[in-house]
C-alpha positions in Angstrom: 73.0 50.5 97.7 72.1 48.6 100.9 73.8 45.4 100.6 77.6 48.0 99.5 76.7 49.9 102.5 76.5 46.7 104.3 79.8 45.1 102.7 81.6 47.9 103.8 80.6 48.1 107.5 81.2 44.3 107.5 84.7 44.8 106.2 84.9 47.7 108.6 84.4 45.0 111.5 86.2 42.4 109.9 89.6 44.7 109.3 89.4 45.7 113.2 88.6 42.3 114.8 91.5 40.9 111.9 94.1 42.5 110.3 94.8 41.3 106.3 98.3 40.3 105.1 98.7 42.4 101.9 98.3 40.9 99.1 99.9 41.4 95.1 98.6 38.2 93.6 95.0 39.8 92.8 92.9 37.8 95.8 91.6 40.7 97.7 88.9 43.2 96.1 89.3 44.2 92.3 91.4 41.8 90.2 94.7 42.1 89.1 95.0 43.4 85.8 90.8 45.4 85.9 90.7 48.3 85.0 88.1 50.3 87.2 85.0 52.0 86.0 85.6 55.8 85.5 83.4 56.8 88.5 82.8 60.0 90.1 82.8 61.2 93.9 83.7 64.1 95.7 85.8 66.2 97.2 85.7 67.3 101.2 83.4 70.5 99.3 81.4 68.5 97.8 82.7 69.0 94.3 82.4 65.8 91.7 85.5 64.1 91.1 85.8 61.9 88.1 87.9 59.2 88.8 88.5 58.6 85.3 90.8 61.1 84.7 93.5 59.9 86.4 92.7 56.3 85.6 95.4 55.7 82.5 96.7 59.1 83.1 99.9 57.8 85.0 100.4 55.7 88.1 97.8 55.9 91.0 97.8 54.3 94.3 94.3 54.4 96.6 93.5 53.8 100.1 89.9 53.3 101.0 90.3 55.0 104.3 88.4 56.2 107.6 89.2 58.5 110.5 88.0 55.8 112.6 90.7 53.1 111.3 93.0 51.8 113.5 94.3 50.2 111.1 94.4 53.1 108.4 96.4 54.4 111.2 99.3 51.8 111.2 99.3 52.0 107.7 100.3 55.6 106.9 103.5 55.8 107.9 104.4 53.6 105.2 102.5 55.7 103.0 104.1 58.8 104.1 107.6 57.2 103.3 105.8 55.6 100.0 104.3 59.6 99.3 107.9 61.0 100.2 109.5 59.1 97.9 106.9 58.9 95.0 105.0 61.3 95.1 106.5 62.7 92.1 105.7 59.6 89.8 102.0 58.5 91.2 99.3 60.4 92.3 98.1 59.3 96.1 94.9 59.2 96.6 92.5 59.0 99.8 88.9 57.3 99.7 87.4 58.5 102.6 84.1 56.3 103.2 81.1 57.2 104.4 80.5 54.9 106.9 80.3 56.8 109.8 82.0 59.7 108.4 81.5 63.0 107.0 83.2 65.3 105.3 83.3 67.7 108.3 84.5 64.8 110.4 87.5 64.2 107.7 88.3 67.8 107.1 89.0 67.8 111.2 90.9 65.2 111.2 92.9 65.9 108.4 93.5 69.6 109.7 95.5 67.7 112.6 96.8 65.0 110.9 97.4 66.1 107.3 97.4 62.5 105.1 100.2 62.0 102.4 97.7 62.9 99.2 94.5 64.0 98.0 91.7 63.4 100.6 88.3 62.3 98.5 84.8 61.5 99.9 83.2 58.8 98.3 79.5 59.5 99.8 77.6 57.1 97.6 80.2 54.3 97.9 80.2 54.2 93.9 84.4 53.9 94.5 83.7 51.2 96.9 81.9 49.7 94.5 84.1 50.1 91.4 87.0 48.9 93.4 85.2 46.0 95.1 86.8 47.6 98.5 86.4 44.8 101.5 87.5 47.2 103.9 89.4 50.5 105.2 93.2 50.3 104.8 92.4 48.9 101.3 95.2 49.6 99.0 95.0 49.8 95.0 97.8 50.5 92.6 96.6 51.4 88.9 99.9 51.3 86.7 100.3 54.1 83.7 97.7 52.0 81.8 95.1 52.3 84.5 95.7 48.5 85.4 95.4 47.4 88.6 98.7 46.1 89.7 98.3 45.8 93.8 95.3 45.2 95.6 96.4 44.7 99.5 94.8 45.9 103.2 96.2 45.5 106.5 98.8 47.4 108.3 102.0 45.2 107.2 101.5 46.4 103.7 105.0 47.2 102.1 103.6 49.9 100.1 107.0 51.6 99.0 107.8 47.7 97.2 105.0 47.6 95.9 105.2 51.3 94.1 108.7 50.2 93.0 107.6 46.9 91.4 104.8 48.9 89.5 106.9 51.4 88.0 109.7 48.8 87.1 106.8 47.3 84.9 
């Protein structure tokens, strides 16, 4: 559990000294195509979440996320307009990671700055894991199958293309 710990405060560093390009052609993180395992976190109360029920349930997009990400920051406007628009169609979801973090600290935050979807805590980094996350701002999209179909981080993502493409599949 170390060395995920580790991966994730490197990719922490690494996504605030450098900004990714996003990326749809499956180099970044899980593959294109994977399909996750069903793991389970929690909610901001502690309550287990099973990931595998909305894995092949319908379209899902992620962001691995942290109150301390700049980036994470430039990224949510587009998913605002990307939640605005879809919201209907995929379930958002946020992976609040525990680097730094606690739930406390992400309820705060999220009682002044209310993110566009379900805010998830992911205390044991098993999502992390399953998801092979490099870093905050990380962006998955499962399509209806519970394929992945986007894997992308950095700021510059155009998330709202990138739900459109998956739901034209």
């Amino acid at each position: 559990m170390r060395g995920a710990w580790c991966g994730v405060v490197l990719g922490a560093l690494l996504a605030a000294a450098q900004p990714l390009r996003a990326q749809d052609e499956g180099d970044l993180g899980i593959a294109l195509g994977a399909k996750p395992a069903p793991v389970q976190i929690q909610d901001l109360n502690g309550k287990p979440v099973d990931l595998g029920a909305y894995i092949g349930k319908g379209p899902v997009l992620l962001e691995f996320w942290a109150t301390w990400c700049p980036i994470c920051r430039a990224l949510e406007p587009r998913l605002r307009a990307a939640y605005a628009r879809y919201s209907s169609q995929v379930t958002f979801l946020i992976v609040g990671v525990a680097v730094n973090e606690t739930p406390e600290t992400i309820r705060r935050h999220v009682a002044d700055h209310p993110l566009p979807g379900t805010v998830l805590w992911d205390v044991e980094g098993r999502a992390v894991r399953a998801f092979d996350a490099p870093q905050t701002s990380y962006v998955v999209m499962l399509d209806k199958n519970g394929k992945v179909a986007y894997t992308g981080a950095g700021s510059d993502q155009d998330i709202e293309g990138a739900v459109a493409k998956m739901l034209s599949r």
